[in-house]
C-alpha positions in Angstrom: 0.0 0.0 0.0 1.3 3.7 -0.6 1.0 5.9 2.0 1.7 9.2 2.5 3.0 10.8 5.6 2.6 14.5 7.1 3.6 15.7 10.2 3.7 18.8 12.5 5.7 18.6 15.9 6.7 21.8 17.0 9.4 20.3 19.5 12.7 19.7 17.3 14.5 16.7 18.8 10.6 14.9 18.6 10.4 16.1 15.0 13.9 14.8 14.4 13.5 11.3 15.9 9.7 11.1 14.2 11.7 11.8 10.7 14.4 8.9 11.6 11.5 6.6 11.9 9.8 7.3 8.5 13.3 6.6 7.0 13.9 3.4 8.8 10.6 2.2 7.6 11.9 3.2 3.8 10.1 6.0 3.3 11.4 8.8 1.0 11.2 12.5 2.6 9.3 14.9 -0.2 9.1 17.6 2.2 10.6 18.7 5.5 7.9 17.5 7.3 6.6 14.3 4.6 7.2 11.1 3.9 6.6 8.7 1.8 6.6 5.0 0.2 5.1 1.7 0.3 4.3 -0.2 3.7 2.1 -2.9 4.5 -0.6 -2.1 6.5 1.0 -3.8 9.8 3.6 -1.7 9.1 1.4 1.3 9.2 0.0 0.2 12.5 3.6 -0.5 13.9 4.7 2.9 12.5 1.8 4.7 14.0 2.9 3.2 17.7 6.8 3.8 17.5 5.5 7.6 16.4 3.4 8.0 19.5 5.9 6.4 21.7 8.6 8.9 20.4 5.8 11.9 20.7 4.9 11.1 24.4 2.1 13.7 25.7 3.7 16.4 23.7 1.9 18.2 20.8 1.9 16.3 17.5 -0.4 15.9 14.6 0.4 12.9 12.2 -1.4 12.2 9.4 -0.9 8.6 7.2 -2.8 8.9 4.3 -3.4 5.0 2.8 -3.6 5.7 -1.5 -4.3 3.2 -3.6 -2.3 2.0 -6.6 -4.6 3.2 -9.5 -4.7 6.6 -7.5 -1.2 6.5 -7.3 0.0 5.9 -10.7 -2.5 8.8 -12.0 -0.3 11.3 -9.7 1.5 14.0 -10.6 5.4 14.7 -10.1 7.1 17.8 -10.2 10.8 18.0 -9.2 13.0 20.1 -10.4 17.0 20.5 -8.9 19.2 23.2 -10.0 
C-alpha cells in the first residue's frame, strides 16, 4: 500500500527522531515535514505506535494517508533540482 506521511511537531529533537522513523521504515522524505513510500498495513500500525511512543504527551499531529495503486499511478510529479 502507498502511503503518504505528514507531520507537525513543534518540539525539534521529537520532530527529528519522528523523521528517523519514516526513514527506517523506507520511506522517501518529499518535504521537510513528509514522507513517503510503500508499507504494508501492519507496518502502518507499527509505525503509528513507535510515532506515538517517540511523541509522548507532547503536541503532534500525524497524518498517514493509505492511496491506492490506480490513484497512485495517475499522480502527478514535479521535481526540479538546480
Amino acid at each position: 500500500m502507498q502511503v503518504v506521511l505528514v507531520y507537525d511537531i513543534p518540539n525539534d529533537s521529537k520532530r527529528s527522531k519522528v523523521a528517523d522513523i519514516c526513514q527506517d521504515y523506507g520511506l522517501d522524505r518529499i518535504q521537510y515535514s513528509a514522507f513517503c513510500g510503500k508499507l504494508q498495513v501492519t507496518h502502518i500500525d507499527e509505525l503509528m505506535l513507535k510515532i506515538k511512543k517517540v511523541i509522548g504527551k507532547k503536541a503532534a499531529n500525524i497524518q498517514i494517508f493509505q492511496i491506492s495503486s490506480d490513484d497512485w499511478n495517475k499522480r502527478r510529479v514535479l521535481e526540479q533540482t538546480e
